[in-house]
Backbone as numpy.savetxt, mean C-alpha at the origin, in Angstrom:
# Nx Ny Nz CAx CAy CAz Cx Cy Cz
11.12 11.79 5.49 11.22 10.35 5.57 9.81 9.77 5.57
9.95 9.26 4.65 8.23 7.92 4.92 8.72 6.50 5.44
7.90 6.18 6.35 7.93 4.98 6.81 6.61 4.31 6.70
7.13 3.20 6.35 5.89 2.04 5.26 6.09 0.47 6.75
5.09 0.05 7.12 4.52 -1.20 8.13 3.73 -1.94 6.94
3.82 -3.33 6.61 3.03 -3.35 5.85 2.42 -5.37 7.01
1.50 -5.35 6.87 1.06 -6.93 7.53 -0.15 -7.61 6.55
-0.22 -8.71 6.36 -1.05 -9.63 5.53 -1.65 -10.18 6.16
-2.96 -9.92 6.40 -3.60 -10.35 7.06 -4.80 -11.56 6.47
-5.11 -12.77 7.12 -5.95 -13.75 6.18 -7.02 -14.47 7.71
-7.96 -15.26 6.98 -9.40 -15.14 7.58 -10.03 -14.25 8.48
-9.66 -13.14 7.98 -11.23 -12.22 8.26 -10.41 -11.71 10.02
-9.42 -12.45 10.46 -8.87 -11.93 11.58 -7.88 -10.95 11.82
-8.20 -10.17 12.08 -7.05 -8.59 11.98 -6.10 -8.95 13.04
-6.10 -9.92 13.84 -5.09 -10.47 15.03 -3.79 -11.69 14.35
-4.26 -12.07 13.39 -3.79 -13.35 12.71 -2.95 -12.99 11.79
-1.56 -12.06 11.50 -0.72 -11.60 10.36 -0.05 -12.89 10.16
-0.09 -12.74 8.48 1.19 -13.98 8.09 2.22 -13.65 7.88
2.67 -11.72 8.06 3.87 -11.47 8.12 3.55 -10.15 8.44
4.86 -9.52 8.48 4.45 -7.87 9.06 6.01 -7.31 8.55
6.41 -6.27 8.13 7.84 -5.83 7.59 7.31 -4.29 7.58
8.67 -3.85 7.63 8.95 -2.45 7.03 9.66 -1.98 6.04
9.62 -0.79 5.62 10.26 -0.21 4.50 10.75 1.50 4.89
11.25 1.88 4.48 11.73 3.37 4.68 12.20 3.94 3.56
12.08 5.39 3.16 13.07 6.03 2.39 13.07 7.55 2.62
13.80 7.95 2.45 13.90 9.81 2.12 12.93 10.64 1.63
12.53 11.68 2.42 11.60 12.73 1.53 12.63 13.55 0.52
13.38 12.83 -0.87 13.67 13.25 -1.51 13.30 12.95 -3.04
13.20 13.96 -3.91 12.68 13.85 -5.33 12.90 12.57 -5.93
11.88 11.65 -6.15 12.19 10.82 -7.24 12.23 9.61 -6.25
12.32 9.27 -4.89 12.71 8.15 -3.75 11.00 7.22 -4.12
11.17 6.37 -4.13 10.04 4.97 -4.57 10.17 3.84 -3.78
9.01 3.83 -3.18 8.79 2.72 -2.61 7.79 1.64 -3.16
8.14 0.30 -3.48 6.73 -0.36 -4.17 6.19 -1.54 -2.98
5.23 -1.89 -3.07 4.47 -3.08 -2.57 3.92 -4.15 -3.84
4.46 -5.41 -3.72 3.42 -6.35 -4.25 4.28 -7.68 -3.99
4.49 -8.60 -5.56 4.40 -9.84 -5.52 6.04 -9.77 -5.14
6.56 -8.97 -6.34 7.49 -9.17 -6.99 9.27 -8.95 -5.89
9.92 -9.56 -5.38 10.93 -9.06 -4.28 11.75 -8.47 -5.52
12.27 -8.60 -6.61 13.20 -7.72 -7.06 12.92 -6.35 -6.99
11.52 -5.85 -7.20 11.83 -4.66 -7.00 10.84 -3.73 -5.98
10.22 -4.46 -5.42 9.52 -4.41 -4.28 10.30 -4.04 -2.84
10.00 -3.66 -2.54 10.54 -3.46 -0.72 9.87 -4.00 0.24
8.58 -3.92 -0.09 7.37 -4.95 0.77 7.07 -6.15 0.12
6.95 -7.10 0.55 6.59 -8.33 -0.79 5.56 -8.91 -0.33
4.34 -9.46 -0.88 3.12 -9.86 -0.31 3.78 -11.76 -0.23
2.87 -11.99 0.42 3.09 -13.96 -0.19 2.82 -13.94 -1.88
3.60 -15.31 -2.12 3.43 -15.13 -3.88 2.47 -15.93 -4.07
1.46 -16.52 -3.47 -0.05 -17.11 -3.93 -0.85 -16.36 -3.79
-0.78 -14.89 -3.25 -1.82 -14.02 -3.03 -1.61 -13.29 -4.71
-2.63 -13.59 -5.72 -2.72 -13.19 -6.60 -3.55 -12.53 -6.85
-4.58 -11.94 -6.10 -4.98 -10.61 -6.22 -4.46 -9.40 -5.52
-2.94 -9.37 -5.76 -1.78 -8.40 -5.16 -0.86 -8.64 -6.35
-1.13 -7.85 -7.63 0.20 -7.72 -8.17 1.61 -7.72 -8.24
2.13 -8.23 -9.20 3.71 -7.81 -9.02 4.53 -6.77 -8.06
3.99 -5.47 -8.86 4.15 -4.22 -8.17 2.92 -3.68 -8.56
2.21 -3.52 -7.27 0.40 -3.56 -6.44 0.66 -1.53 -6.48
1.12 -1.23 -5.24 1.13 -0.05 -4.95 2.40 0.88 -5.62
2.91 1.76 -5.55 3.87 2.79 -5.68 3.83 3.52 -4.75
4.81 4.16 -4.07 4.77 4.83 -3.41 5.92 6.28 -3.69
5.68 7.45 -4.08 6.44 8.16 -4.61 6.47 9.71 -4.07
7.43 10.34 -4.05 8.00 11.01 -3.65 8.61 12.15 -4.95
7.18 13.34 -4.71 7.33 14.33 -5.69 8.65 15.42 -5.39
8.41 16.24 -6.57 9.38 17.46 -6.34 10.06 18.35 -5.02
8.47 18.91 -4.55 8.36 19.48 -3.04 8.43 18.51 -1.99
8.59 17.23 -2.11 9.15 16.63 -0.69 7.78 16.46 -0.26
6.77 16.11 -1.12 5.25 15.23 -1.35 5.22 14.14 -1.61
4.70 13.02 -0.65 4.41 11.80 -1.29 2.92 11.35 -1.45
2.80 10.33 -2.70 1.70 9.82 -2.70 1.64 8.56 -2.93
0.60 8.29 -2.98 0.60 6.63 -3.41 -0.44 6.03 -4.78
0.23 5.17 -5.14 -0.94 4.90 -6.94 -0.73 3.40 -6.83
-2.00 3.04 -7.18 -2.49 1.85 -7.65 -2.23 1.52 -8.76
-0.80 0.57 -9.14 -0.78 0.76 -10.44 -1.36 -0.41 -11.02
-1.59 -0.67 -12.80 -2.20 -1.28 -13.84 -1.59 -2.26 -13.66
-2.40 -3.73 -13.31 -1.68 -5.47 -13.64 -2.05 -5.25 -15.02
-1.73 -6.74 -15.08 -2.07 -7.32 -16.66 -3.45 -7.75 -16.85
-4.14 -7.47 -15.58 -5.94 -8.06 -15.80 -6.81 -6.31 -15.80
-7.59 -6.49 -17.02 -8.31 -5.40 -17.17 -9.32 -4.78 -15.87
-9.93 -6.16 -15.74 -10.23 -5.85 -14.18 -9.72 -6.48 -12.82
-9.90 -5.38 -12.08 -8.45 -5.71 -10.97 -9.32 -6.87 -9.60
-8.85 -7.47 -9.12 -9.11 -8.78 -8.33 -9.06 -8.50 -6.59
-8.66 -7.05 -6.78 -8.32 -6.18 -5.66 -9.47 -5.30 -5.56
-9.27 -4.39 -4.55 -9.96 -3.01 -4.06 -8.97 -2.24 -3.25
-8.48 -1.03 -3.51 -7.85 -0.15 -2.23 -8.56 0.67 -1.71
-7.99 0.99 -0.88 -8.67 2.12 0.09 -7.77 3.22 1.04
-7.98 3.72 1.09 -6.60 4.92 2.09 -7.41 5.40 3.08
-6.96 5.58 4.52 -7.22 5.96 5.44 -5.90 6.75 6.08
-6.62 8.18 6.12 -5.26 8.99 6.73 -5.84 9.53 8.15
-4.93 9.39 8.86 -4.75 10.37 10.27 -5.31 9.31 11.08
-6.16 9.62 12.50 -7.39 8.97 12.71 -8.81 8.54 12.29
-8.88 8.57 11.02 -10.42 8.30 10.22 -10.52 7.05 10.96
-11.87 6.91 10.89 -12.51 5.47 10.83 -12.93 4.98 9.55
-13.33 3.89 9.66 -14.14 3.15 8.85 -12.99 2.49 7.47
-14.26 2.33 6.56 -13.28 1.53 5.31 -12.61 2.87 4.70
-12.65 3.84 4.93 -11.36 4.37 4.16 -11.95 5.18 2.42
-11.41 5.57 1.78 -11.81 6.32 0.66 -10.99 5.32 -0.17
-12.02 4.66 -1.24 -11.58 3.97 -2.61 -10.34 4.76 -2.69
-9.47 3.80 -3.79 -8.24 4.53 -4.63 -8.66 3.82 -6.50
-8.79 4.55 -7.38 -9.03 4.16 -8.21 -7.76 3.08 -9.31
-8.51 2.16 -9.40 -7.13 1.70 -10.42 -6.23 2.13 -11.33
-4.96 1.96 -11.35 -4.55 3.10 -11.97 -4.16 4.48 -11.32
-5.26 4.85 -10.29 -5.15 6.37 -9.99 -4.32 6.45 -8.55
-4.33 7.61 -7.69 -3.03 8.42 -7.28 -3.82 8.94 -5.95
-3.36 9.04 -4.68 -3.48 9.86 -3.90 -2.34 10.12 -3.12
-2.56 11.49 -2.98 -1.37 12.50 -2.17 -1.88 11.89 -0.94
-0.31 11.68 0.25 -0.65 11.27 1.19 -0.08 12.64 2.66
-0.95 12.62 2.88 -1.01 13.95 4.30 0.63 14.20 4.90
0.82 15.44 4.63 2.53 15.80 5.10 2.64 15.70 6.36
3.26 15.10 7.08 3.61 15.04 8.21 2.74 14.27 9.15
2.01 13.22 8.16 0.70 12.23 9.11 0.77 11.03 9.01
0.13 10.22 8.76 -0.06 8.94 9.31 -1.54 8.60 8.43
-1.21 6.97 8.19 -2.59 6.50 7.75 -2.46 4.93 7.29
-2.97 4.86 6.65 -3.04 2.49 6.09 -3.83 3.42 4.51
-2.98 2.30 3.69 -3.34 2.00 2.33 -3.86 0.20 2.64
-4.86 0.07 2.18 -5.31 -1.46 2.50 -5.63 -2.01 1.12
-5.05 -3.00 0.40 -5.16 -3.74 -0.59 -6.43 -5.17 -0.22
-7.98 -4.92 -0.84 -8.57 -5.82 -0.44 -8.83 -7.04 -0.98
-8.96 -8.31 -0.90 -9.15 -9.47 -2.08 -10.50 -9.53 -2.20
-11.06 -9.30 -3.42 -12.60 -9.48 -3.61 -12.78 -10.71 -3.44
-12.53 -11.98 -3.54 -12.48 -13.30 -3.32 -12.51 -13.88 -2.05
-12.11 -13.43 -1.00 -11.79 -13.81 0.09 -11.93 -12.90 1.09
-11.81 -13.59 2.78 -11.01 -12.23 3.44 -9.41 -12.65 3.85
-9.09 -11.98 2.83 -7.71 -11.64 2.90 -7.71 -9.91 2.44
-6.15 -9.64 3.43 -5.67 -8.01 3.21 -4.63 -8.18 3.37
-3.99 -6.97 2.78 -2.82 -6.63 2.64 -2.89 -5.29 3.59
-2.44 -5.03 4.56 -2.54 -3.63 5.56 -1.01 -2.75 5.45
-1.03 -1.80 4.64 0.69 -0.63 4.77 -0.01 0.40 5.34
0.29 0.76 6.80 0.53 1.41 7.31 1.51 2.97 7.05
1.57 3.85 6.90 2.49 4.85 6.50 2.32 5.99 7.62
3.66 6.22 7.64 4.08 7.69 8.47 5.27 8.70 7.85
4.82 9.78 7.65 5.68 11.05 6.98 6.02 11.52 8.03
7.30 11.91 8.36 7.93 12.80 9.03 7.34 14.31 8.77
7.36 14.81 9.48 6.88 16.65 8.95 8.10 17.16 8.89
């Protein structure tokens, strides 16, 4: 089971969410979870004026062996208006880039934040995640 927290956070205050939700699904082959604009097919939905958060921003997916990861997928702007970052377990700090487009496996049986950043502003998008072991 992955469990997804996701909160939007705006001026620069990590105390100040404009919303906070969850999501869940099965550690089974093929189970998808997305984050962004879009509620049809989203499970997390950002506000819809936050436009440096895509339609569908993140993926969240669930390989063969009962592995999940997470990918930054491609908007329609060549360059992205965002920054991610992944932080697993207890790390500190800002976290390890996620490349646009690209993919990280997320720790079996741990815990961590995928953070969607607005280069424009301080605004964030904070998903939280926890894998069952």
């Amino acid at each position: 089971m992955l469990e997804l927290t996701m909160a939007t956070v705006a001026g620069g205050d990590e105390g100040a969410t404009a919303g906070m939700s969850m999501a869940e699904a099965p550690s089974e082959p093929g189970a998808v979870l997305r984050v962004g604009r879009d509620e049809r097919v989203c499970g997390l939905v950002t506000p819809q004026d936050w436009l440096f958060v895509s339609r569908v921003h993140l993926e969240f997916r669930c390989g063969p062996e009962g592995e999940w990861s997470v990918c930054w997928l491609r908007g329609s702007q060549g360059d992205p208006a965002a920054e991610v970052r992944v932080r697993s377990g207890g790390e500190r700090g800002p976290g390890l880039p996620l490349a646009y487009g690209g993919a990280a496996r997320l720790p079996r049986g741990g815990s961590g934040e995928v953070v969607v950043l607005d280069r424009g502003g301080p605004r964030s998008v904070n998903v939280g995640f926890y894998q069952e072991p």
